[in-house]
C-alpha positions as a Markdown table, in Angstrom:
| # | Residue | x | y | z |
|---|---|---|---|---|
| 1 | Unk | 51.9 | 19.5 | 39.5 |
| 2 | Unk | 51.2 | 21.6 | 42.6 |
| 3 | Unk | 47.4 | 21.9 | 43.6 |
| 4 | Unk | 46.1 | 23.5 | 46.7 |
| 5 | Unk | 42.0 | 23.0 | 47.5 |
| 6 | Unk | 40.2 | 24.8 | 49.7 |
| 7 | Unk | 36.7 | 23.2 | 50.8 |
| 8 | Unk | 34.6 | 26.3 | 51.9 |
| 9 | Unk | 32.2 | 26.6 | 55.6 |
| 10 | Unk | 29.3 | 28.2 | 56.2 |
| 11 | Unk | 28.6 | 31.7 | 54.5 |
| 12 | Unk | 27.0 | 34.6 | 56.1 |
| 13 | Unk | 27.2 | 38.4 | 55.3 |
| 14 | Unk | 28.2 | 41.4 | 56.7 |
| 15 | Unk | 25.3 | 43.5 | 58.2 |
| 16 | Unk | 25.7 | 47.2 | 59.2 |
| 17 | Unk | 27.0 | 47.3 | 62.8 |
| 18 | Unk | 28.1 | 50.4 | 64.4 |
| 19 | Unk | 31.8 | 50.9 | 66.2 |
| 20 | Unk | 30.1 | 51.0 | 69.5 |
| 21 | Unk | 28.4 | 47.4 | 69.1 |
| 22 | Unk | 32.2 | 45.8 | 68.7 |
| 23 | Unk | 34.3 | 45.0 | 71.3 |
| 24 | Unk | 38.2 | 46.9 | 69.7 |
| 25 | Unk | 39.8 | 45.4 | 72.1 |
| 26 | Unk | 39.1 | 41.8 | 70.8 |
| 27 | Unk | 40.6 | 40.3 | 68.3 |
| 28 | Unk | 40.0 | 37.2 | 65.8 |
| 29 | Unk | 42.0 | 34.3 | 66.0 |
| 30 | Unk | 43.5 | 31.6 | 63.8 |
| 31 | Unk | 45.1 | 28.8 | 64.1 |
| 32 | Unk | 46.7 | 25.9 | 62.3 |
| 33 | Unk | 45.0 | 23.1 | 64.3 |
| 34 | Unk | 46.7 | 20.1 | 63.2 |
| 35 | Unk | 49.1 | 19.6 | 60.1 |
| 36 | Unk | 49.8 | 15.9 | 59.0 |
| 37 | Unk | 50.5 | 13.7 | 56.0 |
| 38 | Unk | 47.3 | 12.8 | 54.4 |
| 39 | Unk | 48.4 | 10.2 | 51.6 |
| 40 | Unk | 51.0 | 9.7 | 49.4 |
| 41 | Unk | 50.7 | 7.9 | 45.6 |
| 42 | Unk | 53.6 | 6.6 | 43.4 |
| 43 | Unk | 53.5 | 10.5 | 42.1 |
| 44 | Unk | 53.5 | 12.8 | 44.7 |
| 45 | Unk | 52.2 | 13.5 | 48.9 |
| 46 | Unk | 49.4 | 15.2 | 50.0 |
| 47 | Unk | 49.6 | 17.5 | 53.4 |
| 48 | Unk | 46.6 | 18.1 | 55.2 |
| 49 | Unk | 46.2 | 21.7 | 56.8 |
| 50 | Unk | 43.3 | 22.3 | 59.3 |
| 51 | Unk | 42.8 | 25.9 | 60.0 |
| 52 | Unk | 40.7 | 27.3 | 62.5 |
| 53 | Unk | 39.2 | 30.7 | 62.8 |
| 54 | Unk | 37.6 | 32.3 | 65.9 |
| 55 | Unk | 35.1 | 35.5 | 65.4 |
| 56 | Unk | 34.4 | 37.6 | 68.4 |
| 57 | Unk | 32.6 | 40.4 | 66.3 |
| 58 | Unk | 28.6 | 39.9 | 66.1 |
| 59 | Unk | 29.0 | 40.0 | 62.1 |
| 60 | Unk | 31.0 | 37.1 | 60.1 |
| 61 | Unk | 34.3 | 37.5 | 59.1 |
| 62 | Unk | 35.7 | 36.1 | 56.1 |
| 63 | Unk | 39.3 | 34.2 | 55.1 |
| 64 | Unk | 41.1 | 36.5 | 53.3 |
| 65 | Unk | 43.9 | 33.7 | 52.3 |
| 66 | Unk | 46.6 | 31.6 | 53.4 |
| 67 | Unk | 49.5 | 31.9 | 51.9 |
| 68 | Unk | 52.7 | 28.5 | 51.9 |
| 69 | Unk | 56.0 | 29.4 | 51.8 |
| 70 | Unk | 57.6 | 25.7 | 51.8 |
| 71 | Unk | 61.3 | 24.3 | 51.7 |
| 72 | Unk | 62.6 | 21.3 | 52.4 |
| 73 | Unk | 65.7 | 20.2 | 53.6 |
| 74 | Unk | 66.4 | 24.4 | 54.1 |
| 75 | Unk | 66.0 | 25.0 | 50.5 |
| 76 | Unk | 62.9 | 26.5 | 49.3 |
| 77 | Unk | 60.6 | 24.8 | 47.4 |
| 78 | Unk | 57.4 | 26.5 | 46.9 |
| 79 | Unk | 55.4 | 29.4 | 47.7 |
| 80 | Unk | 51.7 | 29.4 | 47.2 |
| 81 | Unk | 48.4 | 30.0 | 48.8 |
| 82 | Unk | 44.8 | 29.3 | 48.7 |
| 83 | Unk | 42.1 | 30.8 | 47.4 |
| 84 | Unk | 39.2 | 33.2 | 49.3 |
| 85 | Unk | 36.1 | 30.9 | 50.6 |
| 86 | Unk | 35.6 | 30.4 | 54.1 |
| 87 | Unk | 33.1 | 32.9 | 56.2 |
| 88 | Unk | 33.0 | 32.5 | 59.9 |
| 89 | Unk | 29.5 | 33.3 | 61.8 |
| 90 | Unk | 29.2 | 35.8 | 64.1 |
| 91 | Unk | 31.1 | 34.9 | 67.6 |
| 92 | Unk | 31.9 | 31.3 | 66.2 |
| 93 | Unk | 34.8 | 28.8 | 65.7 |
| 94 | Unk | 35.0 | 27.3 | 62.2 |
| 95 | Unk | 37.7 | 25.1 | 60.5 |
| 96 | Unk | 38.6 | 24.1 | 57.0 |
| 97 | Unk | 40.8 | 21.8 | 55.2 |
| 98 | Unk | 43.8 | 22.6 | 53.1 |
| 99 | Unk | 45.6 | 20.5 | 51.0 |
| 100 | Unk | 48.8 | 21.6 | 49.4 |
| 101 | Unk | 49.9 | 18.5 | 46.8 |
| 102 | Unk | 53.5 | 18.1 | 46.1 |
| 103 | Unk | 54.8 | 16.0 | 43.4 |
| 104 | Unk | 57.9 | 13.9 | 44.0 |
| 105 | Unk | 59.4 | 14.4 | 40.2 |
| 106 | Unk | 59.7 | 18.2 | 41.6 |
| 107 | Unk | 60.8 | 17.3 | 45.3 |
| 108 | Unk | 63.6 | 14.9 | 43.7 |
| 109 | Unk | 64.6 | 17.8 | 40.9 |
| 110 | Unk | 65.6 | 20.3 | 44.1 |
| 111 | Unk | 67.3 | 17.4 | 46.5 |
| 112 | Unk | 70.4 | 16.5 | 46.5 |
| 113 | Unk | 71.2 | 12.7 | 46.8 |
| 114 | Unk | 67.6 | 12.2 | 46.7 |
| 115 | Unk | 67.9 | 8.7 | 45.8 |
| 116 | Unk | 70.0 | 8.5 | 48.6 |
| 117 | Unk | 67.9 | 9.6 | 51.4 |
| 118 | Unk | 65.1 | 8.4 | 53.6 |
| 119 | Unk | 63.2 | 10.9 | 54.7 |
| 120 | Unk | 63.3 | 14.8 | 53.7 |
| 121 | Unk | 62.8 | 17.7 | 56.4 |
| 122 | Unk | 59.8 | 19.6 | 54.9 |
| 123 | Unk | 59.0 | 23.1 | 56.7 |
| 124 | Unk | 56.5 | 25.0 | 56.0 |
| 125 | Unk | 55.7 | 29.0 | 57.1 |
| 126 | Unk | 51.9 | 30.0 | 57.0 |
| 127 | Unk | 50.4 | 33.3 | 57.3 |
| 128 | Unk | 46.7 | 33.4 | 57.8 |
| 129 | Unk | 45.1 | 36.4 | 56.5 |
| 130 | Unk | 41.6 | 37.9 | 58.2 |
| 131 | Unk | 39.9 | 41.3 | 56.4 |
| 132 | Unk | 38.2 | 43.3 | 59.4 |
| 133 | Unk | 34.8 | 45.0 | 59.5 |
| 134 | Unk | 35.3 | 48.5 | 57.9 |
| 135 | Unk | 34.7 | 50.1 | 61.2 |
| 136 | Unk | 36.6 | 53.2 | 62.8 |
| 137 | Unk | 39.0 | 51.7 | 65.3 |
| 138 | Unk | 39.9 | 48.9 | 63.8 |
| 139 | Unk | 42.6 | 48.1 | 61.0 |
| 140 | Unk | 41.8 | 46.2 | 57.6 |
| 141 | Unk | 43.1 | 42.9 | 58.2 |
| 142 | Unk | 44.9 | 41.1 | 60.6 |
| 143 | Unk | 47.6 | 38.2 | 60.1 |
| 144 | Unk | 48.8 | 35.7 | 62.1 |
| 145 | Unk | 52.0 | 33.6 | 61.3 |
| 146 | Unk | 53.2 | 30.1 | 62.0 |
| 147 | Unk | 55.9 | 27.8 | 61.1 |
| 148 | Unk | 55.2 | 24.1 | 60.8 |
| 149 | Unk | 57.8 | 21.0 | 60.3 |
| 150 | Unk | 57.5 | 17.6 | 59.2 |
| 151 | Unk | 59.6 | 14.5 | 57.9 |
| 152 | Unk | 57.6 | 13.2 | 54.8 |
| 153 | Unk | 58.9 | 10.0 | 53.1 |
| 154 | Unk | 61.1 | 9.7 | 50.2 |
| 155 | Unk | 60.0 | 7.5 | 47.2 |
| 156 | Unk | 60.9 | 6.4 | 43.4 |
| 157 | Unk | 58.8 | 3.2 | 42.9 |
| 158 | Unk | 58.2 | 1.3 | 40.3 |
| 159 | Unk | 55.6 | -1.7 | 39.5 |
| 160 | Unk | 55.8 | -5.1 | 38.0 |
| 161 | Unk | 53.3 | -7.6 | 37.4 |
| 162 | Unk | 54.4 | -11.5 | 37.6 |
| 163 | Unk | 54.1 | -14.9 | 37.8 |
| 164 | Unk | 49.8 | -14.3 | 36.2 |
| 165 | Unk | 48.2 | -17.7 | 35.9 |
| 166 | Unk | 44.7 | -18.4 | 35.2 |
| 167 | Unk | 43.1 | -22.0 | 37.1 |
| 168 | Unk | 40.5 | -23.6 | 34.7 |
| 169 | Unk | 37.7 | -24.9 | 36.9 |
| 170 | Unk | 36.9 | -29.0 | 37.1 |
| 171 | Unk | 34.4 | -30.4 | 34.7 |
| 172 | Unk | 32.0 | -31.0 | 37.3 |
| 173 | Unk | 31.7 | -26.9 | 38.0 |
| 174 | Unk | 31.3 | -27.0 | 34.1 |
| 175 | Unk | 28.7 | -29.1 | 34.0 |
| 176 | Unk | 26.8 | -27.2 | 37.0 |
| 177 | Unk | 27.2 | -24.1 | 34.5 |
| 178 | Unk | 26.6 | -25.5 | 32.0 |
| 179 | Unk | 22.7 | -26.8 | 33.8 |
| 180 | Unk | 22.4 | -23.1 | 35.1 |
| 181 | Unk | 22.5 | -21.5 | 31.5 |
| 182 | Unk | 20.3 | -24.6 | 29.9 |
| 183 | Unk | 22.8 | -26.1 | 27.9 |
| 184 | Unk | 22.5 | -29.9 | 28.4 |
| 185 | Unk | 23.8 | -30.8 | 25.6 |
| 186 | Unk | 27.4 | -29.2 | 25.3 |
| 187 | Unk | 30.3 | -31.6 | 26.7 |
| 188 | Unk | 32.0 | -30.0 | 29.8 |
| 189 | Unk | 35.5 | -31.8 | 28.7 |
| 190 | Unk | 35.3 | -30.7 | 25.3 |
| 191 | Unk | 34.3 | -26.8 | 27.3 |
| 192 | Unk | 37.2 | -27.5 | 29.4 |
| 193 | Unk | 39.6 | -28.0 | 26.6 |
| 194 | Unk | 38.4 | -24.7 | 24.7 |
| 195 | Unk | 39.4 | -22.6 | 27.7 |
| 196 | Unk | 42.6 | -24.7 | 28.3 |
| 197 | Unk | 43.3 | -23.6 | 24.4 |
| 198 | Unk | 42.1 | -19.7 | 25.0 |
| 199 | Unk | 44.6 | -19.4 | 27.9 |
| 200 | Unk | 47.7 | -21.5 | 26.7 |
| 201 | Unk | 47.5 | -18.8 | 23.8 |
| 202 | Unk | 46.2 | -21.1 | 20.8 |
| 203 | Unk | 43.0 | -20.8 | 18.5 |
| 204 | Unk | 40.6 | -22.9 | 20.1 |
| 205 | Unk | 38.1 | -25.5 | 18.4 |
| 206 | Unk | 34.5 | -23.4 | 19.3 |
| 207 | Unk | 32.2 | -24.9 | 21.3 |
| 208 | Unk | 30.3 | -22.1 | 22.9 |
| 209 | Unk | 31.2 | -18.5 | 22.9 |
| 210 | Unk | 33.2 | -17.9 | 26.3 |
| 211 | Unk | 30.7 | -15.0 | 27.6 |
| 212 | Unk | 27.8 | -17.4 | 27.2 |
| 213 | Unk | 28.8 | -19.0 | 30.6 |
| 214 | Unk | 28.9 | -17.7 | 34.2 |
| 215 | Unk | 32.3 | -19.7 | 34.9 |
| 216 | Unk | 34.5 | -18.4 | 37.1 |
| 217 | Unk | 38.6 | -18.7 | 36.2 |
| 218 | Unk | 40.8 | -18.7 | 39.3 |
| 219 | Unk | 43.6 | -16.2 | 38.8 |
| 220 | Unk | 46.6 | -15.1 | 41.0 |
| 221 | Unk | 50.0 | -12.9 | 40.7 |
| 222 | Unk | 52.1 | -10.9 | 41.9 |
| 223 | Unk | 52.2 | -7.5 | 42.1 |
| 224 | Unk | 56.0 | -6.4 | 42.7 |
| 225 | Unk | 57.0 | -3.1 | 44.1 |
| 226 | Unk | 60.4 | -1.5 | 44.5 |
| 227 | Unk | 61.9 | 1.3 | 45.6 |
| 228 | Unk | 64.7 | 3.2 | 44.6 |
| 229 | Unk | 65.5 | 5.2 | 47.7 |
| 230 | Unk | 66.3 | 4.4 | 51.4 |
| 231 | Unk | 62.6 | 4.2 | 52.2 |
| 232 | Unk | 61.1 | 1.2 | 52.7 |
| 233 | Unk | 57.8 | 0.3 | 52.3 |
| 234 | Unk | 56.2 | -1.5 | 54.8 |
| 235 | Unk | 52.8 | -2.9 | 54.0 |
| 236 | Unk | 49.7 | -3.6 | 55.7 |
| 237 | Unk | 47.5 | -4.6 | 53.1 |
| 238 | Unk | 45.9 | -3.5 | 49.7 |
| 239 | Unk | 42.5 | -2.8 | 47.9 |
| 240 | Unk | 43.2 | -3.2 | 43.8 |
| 241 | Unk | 41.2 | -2.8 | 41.1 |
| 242 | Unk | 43.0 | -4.5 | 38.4 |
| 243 | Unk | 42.0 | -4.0 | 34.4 |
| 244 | Unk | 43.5 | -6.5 | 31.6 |
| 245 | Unk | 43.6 | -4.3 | 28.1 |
| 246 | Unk | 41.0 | -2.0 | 29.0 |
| 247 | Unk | 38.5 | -4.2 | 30.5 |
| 248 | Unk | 37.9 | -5.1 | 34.4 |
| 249 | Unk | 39.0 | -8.2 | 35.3 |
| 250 | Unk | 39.2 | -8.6 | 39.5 |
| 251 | Unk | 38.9 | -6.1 | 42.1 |
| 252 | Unk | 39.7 | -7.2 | 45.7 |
| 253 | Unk | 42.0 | -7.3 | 48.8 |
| 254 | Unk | 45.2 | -9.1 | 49.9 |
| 255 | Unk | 47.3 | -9.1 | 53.0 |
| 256 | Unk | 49.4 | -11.4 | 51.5 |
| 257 | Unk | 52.8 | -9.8 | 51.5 |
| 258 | Unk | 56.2 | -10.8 | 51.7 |
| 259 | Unk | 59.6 | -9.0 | 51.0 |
| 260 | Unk | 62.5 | -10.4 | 49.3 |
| 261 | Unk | 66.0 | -8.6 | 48.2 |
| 262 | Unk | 64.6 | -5.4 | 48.8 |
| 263 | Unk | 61.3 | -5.8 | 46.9 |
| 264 | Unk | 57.8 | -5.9 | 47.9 |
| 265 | Unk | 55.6 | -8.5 | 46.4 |
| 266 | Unk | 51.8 | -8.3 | 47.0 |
| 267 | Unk | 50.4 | -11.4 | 45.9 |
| 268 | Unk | 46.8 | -11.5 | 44.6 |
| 269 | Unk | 44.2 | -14.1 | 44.2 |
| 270 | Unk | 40.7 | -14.2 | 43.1 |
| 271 | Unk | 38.7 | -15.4 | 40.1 |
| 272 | Unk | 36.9 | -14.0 | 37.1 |
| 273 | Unk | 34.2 | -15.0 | 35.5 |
| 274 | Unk | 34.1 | -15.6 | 31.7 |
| 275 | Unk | 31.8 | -13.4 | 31.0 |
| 276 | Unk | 34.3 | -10.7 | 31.6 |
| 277 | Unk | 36.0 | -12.5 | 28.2 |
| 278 | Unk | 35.5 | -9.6 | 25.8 |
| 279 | Unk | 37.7 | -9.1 | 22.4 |
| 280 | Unk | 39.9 | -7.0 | 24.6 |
| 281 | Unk | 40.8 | -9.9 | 27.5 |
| 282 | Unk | 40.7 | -13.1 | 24.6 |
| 283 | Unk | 43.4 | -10.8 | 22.6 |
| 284 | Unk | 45.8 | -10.5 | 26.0 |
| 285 | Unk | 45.5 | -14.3 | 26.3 |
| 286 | Unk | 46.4 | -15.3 | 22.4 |
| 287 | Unk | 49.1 | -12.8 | 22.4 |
| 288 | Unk | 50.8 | -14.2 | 25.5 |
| 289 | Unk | 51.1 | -10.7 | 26.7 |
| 290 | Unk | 48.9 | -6.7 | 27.5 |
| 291 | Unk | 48.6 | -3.9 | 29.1 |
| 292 | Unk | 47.4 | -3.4 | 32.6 |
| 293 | Unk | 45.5 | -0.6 | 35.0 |
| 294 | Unk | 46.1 | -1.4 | 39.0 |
| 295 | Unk | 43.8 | 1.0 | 41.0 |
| 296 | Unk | 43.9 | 1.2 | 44.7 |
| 297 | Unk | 45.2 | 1.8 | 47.7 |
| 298 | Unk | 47.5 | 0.4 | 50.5 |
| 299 | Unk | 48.0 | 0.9 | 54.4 |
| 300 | Unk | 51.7 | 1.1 | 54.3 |
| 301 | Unk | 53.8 | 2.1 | 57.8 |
| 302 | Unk | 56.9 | 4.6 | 57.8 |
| 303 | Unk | 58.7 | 4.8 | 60.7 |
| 304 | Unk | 57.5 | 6.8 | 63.9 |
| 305 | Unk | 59.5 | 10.1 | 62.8 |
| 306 | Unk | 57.4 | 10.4 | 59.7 |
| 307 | Unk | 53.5 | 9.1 | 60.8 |
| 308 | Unk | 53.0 | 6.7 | 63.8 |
| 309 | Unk | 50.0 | 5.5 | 61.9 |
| 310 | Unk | 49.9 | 3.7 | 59.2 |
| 311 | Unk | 50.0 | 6.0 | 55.7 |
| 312 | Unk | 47.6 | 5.8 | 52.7 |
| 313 | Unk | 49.5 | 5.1 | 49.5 |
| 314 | Unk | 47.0 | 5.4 | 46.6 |
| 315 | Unk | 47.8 | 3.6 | 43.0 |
| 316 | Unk | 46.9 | 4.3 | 39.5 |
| 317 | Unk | 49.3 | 2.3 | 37.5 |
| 318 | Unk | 49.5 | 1.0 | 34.0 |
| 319 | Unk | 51.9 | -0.7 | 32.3 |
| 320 | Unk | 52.7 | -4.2 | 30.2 |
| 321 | Unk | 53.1 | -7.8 | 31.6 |
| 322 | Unk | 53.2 | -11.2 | 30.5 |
| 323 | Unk | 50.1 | -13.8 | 31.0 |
């Protein structure tokens, strides 16, 4: 899906101003004033447009449009443009910023060998559209024109989640528990077992319900991320929310990361507290197995042809895994 936004500026109207209070032989200008990569997600890239418009007139002008006429590697793509919104003061500068979204299931559908490539040659041509005053002497609009090229990444990812293991805590935090929610008289071994039982999968003997503590479970895996193209992903770190079967379990971030036969694997530890236990979670651990959410994002660095920063990648993955 291909979405362009336009975030409108600051809005003024047209008064009545005669011919001889313009300057004709001024013009407005525009101008793209910087074009980048914004972010990219397992789904599709975001490119960031930042027009500029100049006013000489002593009455606001107004965008007409912009219009996208986009192909990559020479074969054309898409051709779009954005909607009317932004109104330029009279004899100011203002900018907005466009993003066109391109989805990588449509990039890959047009590309040859797309699985084969690295990066893709993306070139986009602009024309910016300005209505004129209705005033003798000068035309209705004016355009101005601009071509624009960029190498954006090339990607086909996919997710796993492995190796998830849950820590129980010693008897001694238990206990400490245990005194916090006034419950003296429970045993913190025969606690310790009920959770060992809740987590190996089998029906426990109940001794307290598990959301009647504030005891936290110690919990780490891995999160592993390849790639079916040339591109490879070179990470910097990652902010996750992650979700067990509906429920929030850990949010966090980890920089540890490590790369082995062409995979990424992101490994994540932390710790949850049992009162994040629900129906939902207790089901994922009896069954052995559930369903996962990973929301985030990821500094991840291309090389210097494509962004000499590092790029946002932004998740919002789901799928099954093994506990």
């Amino acid at each position: 899906m291909k979405k362009l936004v336009l975030l409108p500026a600051l809005v003024l109207v047209f008064g009545g101003i005669s011919c001889q209070s313009l300057k004709l032989t001024q013009k407005p200008s525009a101008r793209i004033a910087s074009f980048d990569i914004e972010s990219i997600s397992m789904k599709d890239i975001t490119l960031l447009f930042d027009v500029e418009i100049s006013n000489p007139y002593p009455v606001s002008l107004k965008l007409d449009s912009v219009a996208f006429d986009v192909s990559l590697e020479k074969k054309p793509f898409l051709k779009t443009s954005a909607a009317k919104g932004l109104e330029v003061k009279s004899r100011g500068t203002a900018r907005t910023p466009l993003r066109l979204v391109m989805s990588y299931s449509d990039i890959a559908g047009i590309v040859k060998d797309y699985t084969k490539k690295d990066s893709l040659l993306c070139q986009v041509d602009t024309k910016i559209t300005i209505p004129l005053p209705k005033i003798p002497g000068l035309s209705d609009k004016v355009s101005f024109d601009y071509r624009l090229t960029k190498r954006i990444p090339v990607i086909r990812p996919s997710i796993k989640i492995t190796g998830f293991k849950v820590n129980l805590p010693s008897e001694k935090e238990i206990a400490l528990a245990l005194k916090e929610a006034g419950e003296k008289a429970v045993s913190p071994s025969k606690i310790r077992g009920m959770f060992s039982d809740i987590i190996s999968g089998k029906t426990p003997k109940k001794v307290i319900n598990p959301d009647d503590l504030d005891l936290k479970l110690s919990v780490m895996f891995n999160i592993e991320m390849k790639n079916d193209t040339e591109a490879e992903f070179n990470f910097k770190s990652l902010n996750y929310n992650f979700d067990v079967n509906g429920t929030k379990l850990i949010n966090g971030t980890t920089k540890e990361i490590s790369r082995k036969a062409g995979v990424s694997v992101l490994t994540v530890r932390s710790e949850f507290s049992t009162l994040s236990m629900t129906k939902s979670v207790l089901s994922a651990f009896k069954k052995g197995k559930g369903s996962y959410r990973l929301k985030g994002e990821s500094q991840v660095q291309f090389p210097a042809s494509i962004k000499k920063e590092p790029l946002k990648l932004l998740f919002n993955e789901s799928g099954d895994f093994n506990l």
